[in-house]
N, C-alpha and C positions, 0 to 999 in steps of 0.2 A: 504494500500500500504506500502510496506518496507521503511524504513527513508533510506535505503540504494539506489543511483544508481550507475549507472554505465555508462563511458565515454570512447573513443576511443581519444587519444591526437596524433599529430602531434609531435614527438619530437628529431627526428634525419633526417638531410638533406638525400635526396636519390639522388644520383650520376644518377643513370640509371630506373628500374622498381621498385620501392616500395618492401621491404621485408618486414618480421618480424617484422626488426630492426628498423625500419622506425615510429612504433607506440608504445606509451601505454597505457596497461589500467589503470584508475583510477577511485575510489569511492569516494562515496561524498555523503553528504545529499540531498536533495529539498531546494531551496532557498524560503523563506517564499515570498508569490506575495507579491507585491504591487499594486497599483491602477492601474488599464489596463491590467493586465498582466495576465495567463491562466499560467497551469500547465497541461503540454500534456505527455499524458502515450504511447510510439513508438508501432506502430503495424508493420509498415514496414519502412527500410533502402533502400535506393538507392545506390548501386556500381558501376562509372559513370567511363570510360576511361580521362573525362575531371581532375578526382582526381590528377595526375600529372600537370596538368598545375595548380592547385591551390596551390600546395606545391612549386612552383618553381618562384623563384626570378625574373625570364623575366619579360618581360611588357605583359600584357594579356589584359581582358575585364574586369579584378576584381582584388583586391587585393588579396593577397596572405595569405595566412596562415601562420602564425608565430608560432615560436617553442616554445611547452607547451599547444598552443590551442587546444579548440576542435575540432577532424579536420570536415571541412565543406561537408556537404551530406544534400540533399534532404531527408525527412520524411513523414510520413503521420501517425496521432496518435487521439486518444481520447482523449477528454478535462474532465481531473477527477477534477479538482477545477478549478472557475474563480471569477475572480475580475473584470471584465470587462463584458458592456452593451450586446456586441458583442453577444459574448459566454456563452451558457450555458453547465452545466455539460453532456456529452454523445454527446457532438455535435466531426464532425472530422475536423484537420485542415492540410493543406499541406505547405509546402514552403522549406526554409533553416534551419533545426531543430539540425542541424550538428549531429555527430552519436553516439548516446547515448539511453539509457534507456527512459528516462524521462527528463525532461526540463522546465524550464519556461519561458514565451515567449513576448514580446509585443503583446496584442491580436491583434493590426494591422498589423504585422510584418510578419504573415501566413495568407493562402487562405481559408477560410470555404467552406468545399465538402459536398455534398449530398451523405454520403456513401449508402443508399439505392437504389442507383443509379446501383450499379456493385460492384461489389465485390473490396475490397479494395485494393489490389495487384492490380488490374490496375490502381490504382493512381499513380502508382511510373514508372508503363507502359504506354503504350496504353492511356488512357484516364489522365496521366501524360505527366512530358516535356518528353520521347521521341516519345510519340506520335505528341506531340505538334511543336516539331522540324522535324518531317517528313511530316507533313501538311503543314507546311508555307513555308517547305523549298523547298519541289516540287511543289505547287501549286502556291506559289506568286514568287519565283525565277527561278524555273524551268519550269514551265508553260506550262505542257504536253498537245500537242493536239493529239486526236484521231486518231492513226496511225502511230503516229511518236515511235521511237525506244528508251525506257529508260534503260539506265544500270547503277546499284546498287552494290556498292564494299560494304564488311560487309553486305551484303545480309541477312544474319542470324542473325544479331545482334539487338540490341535491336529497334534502329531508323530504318535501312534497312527492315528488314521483315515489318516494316507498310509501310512504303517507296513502295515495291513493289507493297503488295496489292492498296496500294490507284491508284498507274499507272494503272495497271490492270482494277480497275474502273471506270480509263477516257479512257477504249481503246486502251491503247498503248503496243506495245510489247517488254516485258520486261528482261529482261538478269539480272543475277544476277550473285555474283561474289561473293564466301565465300571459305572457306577451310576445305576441308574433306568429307569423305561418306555422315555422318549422317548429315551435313549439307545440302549437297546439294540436299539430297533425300528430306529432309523436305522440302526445295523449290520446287523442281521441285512435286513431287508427295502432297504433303497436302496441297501446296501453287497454286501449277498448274502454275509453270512460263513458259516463253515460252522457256526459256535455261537458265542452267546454268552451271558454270565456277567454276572448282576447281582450286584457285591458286597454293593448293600446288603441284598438278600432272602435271597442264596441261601448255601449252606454250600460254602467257597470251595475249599475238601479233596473233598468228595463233588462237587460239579462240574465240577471238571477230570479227576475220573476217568473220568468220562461224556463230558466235551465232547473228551476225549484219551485215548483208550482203549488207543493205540498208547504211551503215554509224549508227552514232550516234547522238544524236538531245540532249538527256538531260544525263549527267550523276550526281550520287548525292551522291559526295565521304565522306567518312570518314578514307579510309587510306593513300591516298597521294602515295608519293615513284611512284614505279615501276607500280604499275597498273594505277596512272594517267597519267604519261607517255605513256602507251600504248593508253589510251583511247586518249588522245589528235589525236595521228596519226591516228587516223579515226573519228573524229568529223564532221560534216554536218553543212555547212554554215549555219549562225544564231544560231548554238549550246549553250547551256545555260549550266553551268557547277555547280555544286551547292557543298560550300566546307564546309561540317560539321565539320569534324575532319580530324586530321592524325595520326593515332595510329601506323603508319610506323617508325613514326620520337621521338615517344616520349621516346624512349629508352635510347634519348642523345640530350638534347633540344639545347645543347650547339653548334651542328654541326649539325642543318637541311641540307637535303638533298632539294633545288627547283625542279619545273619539267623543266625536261631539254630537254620537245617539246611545248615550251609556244610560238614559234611562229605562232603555229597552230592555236592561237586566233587570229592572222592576216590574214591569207591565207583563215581562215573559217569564217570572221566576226563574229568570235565567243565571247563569253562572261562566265567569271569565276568570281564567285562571295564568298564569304565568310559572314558566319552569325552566330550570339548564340540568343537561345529564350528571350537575353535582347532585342533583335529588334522588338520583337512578342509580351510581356506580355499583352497588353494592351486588346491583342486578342484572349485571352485564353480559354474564354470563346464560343468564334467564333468555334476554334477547337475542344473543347468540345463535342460541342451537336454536327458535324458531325460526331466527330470519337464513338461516344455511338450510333449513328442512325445507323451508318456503323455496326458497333459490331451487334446490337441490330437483323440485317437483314441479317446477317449472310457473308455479304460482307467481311468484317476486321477483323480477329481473331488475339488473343495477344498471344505471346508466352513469358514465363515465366518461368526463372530459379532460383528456391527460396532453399537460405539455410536457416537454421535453429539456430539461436541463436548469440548475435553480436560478441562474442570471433570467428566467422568465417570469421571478416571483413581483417585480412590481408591475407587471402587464397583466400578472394574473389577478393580483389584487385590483386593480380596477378592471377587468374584464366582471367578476364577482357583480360590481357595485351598479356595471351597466347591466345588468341581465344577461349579457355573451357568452355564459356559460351552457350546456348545453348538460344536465346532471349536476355529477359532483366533480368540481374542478380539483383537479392533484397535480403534481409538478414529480415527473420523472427523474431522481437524481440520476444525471451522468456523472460517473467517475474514472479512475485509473482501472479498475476492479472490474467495472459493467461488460 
């Protein structure tokens, strides 16, 4: 392996979406281990829309990234040296590996995977946390039953597209909600939704009253703004609202925008709830083996948008923020090794 890696740092504040300017790269050696400790070689990068709330001084669920670090990202990599009982050399390990080349790690500090399992780009998908976050978060929060009508904004993205399949699974009829052609062909035709909703063309009030005619029961948002608005004004008593993200709002954290038909959770004995898979980990394993059973049966297919080499991490990060992604967007480490 080359004495040389390579690191993605956090070092200029970003006012609004993440530029260029926003990161650096830096080299460096391999820190020699110590006792515990694993030296993991990156197969795959995670490109998360949550990467703005970790650069951002708010108050969140985690601390914040400080300027000069390396910035924080999900991994999934081969263990080429260990020092630790744990691990042995050619095992794979997943967790917070932040985005970089190579690394050295607490061997506790990451999850050991069965990469013969599935291929390993669905670790950082699908049989990764946005899979993991669209299991828990429709099934233990949103709690579909058989008939009832679920609608999915980011539809096409990384967590939405399992999000739908897995409704679809329990029976429900499912409305999706993304932006553009080739999004919404992928849903409705390789997905087989029962409708879906282009925001950027379509009138996002007059189309859910068509694609939902019955009302709404479960919606399981990641953008916020103007389509939860819409969705509220047609919610069905006892409606369960499921609030991943809001990629609507993160353009300017300083001036969120509320939804401003939240009384619709009164009139509907409705309920809106907020979660991140810190509330889940414990369970990971739980979602695991059903979303590999599902894959494996042809139920759940992952969809997967992979660049190629980490110098692509700040194009990918604003690719994220413009909707460009196509799935779940991952960054191919190249190396000496590959």
């Amino acid at each position: 392996m080359s004495n040389t890696i390579s690191q993605v740092r956090f070092t200029k504040a970003a006012e609004g979406i993440p530029t260029v300017d926003t990161w650096t790269f830096t080299q460096g050696p391999l820190p020699e281990l110590k006792d515990g400790e694993i030296a993991v070689k990156m197969h795959y990068l995670s490109v998360d829309p949550a990467m703005k709330g970790w650069i951002s001084a708010k108050r969140s669920y985690i601390e914040p990234v400080q300027l000069g670090e390396i910035m924080r990202g999900f991994g999934v990599g081969e263990v080429t040296e260990s020092r630790s009982d744990y691990y042995q050399v050619g095992d794979f390990c997943t967790g917070f590996t932040g985005i970089c080349t190579h690394g050295v790690y607490n061997s506790r500090a990451l999850r050991k995977v069965d990469a013969s399992l599935a291929p390993v780009s669905s670790l950082m998908g699908g049989l990764g946390m946005p899979g993991f976050t669209a299991y828990f978060g429709l099934l233990d929060i949103g709690k579909p039953q058989e008939g009832e009508t679920v609608v999915v904004s980011s539809a096409a993205g990384a967590v939405g597209h399992v999000v739908c399949q897995i409704a679809k699974l329990k029976g429900c009829r499912v409305v999706a909600i993304a932006g553009g052609p080739e999004k919404c062909r992928y849903l409705k035709e390789d997905l087989g939704l029962d409708a879906v909703i282009d925001y950027r063309s379509e009138d996002i009030n007059a189309a859910l009253k068509i694609a939902a005619p019955d009302g709404i029961d479960v919606f399981f948002d990641g953008v916020g703004g103007e389509i939860l608005d819409a969705v509220l004004m047609q919610v069905n008593r006892h409606a369960r609202l499921v609030i991943c993200g809001a990629i609507s709002q993160y353009g300017d954290m300083d001036k969120q925008v509320g939804p401003a038909n939240y009384m619709q959770l009164i009139a509907q004995s409705a309920t809106m709830q907020g979660f991140t898979m810190r509330d889940y980990m414990h369970r990971a394993k739980e979602a695991f083996a059903d979303l590999l059973a599902w894959n494996m049966a042809g139920n759940v297919k992952f969809n997967e948008h992979i660049l190629e080499g980490i110098e692509q991490f700040p194009e990918a990060v604003q690719m994220v923020f413009k909707g460009e992604n196509h799935g779940k967007l991952m960054i191919k480490v190249i190396s000496d090794e590959a």
